[in-house]
C-alpha positions as CSV (number, residue, x, y, z in Angstrom):
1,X,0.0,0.0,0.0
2,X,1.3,3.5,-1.1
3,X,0.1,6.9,0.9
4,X,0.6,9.8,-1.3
5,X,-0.9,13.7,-1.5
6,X,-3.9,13.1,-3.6
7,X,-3.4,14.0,-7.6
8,X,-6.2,14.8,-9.9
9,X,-5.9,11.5,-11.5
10,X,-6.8,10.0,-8.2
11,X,-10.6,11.9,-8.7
12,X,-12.4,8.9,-10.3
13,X,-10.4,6.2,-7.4
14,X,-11.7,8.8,-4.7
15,X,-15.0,8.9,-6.3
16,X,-15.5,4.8,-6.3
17,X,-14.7,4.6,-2.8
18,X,-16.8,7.1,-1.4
19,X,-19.7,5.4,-3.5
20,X,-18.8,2.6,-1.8
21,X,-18.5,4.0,1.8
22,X,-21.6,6.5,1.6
23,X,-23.7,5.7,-0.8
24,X,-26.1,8.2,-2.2
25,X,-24.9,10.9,0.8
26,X,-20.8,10.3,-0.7
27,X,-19.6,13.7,-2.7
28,X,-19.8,14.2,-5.8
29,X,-16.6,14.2,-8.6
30,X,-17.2,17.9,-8.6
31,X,-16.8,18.5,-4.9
32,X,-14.0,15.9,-4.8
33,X,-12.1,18.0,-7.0
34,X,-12.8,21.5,-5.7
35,X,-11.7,20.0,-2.2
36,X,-8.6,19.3,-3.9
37,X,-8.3,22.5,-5.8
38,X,-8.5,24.1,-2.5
39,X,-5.8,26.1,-1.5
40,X,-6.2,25.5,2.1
41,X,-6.6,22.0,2.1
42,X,-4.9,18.9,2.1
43,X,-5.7,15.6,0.4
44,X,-4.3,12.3,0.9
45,X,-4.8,8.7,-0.6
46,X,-3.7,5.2,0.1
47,X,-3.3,3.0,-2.9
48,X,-3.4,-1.0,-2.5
49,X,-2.5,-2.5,-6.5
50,X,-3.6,0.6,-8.2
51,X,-7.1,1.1,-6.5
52,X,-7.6,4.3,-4.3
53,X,-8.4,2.4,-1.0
54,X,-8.3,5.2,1.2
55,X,-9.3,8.9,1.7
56,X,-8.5,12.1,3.7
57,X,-9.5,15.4,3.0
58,X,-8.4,18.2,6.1
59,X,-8.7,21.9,5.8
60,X,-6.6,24.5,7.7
61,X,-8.4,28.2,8.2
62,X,-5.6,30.4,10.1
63,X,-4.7,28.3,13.3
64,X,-8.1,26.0,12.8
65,X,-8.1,22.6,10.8
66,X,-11.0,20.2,10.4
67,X,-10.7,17.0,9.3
68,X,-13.8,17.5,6.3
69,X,-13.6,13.5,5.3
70,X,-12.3,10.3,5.7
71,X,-13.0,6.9,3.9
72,X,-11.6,3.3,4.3
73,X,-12.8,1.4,1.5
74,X,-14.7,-1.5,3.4
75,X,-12.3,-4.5,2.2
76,X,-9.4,-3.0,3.8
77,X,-11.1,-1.8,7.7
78,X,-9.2,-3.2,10.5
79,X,-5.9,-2.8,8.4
80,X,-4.5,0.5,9.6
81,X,-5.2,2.4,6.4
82,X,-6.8,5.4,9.0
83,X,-4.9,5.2,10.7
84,X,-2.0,6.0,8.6
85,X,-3.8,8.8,6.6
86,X,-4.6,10.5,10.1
87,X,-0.6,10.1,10.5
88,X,0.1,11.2,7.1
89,X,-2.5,14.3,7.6
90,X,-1.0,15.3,11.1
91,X,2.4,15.1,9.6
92,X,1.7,17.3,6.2
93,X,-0.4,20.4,8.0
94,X,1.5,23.0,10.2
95,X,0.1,26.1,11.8
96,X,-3.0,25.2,13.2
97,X,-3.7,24.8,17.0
98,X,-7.2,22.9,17.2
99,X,-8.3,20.5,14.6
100,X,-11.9,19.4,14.9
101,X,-13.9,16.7,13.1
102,X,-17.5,15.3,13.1
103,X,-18.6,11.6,13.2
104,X,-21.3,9.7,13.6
105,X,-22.4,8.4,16.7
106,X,-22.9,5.1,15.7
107,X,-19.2,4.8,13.7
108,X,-17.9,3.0,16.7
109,X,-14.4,2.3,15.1
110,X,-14.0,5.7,13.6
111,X,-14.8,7.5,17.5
112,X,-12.0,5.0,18.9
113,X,-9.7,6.2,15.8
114,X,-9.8,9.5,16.7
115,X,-9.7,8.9,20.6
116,X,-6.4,7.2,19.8
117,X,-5.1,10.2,18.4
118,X,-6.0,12.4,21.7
119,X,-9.5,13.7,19.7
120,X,-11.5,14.6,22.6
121,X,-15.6,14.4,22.1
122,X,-17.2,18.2,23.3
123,X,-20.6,17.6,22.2
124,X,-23.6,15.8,19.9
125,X,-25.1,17.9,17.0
126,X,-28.6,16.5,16.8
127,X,-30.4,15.1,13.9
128,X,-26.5,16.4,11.7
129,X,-26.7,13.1,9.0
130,X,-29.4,11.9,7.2
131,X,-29.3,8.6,5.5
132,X,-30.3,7.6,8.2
133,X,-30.8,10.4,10.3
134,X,-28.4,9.9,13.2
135,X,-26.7,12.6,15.7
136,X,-22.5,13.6,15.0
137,X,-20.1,13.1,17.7
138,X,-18.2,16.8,17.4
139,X,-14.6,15.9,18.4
140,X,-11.6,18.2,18.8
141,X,-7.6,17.8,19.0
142,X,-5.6,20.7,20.5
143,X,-2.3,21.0,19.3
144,X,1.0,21.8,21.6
145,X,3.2,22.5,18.8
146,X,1.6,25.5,16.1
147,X,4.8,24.2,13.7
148,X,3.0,20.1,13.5
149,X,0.2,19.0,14.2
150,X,1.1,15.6,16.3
């Protein structure tokens, strides 16, 4: 498996794997590729034998970065493929001091994830995902160090 900064001809990859992770609520091929046109943001794959089998997208606003998405296509959970695009992702952004994320309540694996990388639950947004409706865990990591953020 390869982990790389996300290149435009990764799009269609990305695009299958979010299909296949979200369904009809996954982004479209347009707003995967203005997320990576963004200047302030930073996309990440991982690539198992040429198929895009991973997913990060974070953005960084001054000293504030949010983790907007994450995606582990579902052949390759339990693998360490989130865990080593949160790695890449904390190891590629600098500046920031907070970093925040959503997830949903019932995303077990993705809350203990997060929790292993000192993300710290500070409250539920009601009724946030449809699809089924379901409440969001709102998580946050402070960071010491405004030069990394690990």
């Amino acid at each position: 498996m390869i982990l790389c900064k996300m290149q435009p001809g990764h799009i269609e990859g990305v695009k299958k794997l979010l299909d296949a992770c979200f369904g009809e609520s996954a982004w479209s091929v347009e707003s995967i590729t203005s997320q990576l046109d963004k200047t302030d943001s930073y996309c990440a794959v991982a690539v198992d034998e040429e198929k895009v089998v991973g997913y990060i997208a974070f953005e960084a606003i001054v000293d504030e970065g949010s983790i907007v998405e994450l995606a582990v296509d579902p052949e390759h959970r339990r693998q360490g493929v989130g865990r080593k695009l949160v790695e890449l992702m904390l190891t590629s952004c600098s500046g920031v001091k907070t970093i925040c994320l959503e997830v949903r309540a019932s995303n077990h694996g993705a809350i203990a994830l997060y929790q292993a990388f000192d993300f710290q639950p500070i409250t539920i947004r009601k009724n946030y995902y449809d699809d089924p409706r379901e409440d969001a865990v709102i998580m946050i990591k402070k960071v010491s160090n405004e030069n990394t953020c690990h």
